[in-house]
N, C-alpha and C positions, 0 to 999 in steps of 0.2 A: 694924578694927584693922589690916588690912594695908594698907589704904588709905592709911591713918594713916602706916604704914610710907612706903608708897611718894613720897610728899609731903614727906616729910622727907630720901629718899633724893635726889628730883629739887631739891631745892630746895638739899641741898650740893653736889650738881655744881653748879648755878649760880652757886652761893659759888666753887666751886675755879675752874671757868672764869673767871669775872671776876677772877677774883685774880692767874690764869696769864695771861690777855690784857695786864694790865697788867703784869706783867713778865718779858714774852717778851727772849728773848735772839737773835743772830743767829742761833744753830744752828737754833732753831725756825721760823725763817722759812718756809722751803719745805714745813712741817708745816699740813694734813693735803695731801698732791699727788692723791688723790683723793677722789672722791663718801666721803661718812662714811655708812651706816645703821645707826640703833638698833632694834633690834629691840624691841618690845614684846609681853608674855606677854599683855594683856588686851585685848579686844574695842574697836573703835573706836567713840568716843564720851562714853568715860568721862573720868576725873580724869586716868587715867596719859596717856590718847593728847592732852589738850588739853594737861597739862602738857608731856609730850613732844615736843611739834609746836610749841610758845612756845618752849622750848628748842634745837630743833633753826634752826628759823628766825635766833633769836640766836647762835647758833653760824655759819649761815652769813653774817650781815652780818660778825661779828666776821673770820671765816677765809677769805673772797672762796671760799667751797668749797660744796657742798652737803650736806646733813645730811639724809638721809632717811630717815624713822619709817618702819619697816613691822612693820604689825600681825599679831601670828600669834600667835591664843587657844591657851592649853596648851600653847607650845611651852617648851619646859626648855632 
């Protein structure tokens, strides 16, 4: 079930970013000016860290930035 959860939560961010990419405005431009990390709660390997790392990569072709996953089990 959380799983469930979390595939549905990663898959609307990639709805909103694709959304916001397409209609960025000039103020965003210079948005993100540095490195981005998402932090992930579960063990690398799974659904979240492959979904996450497809995401994060997509996010850096779209934002000329870096986007880096770092894994940290049970972290709150």
């Amino acid at each position: 079930m959380e799983a469930k959860k979390a595939i549905i939560l990663f898959a609307s961010a990639l709805l909103l970013t694709s959304t916001i990419s397409s209609a960025q405005t000039s103020s965003s431009v210079n948005w993100p000016s540095k490195p981005v990390t998402f932090v992930l709660t579960q063990a690398p390997g799974g659904a979240n860290d492959i979904t996450g790392r497809a995401l994060a990569q997509k996010l850096t072709e779209i934002y000329k930035q870096p986007f880096i996953v770092d894994n940290r089990p049970g972290h709150r």
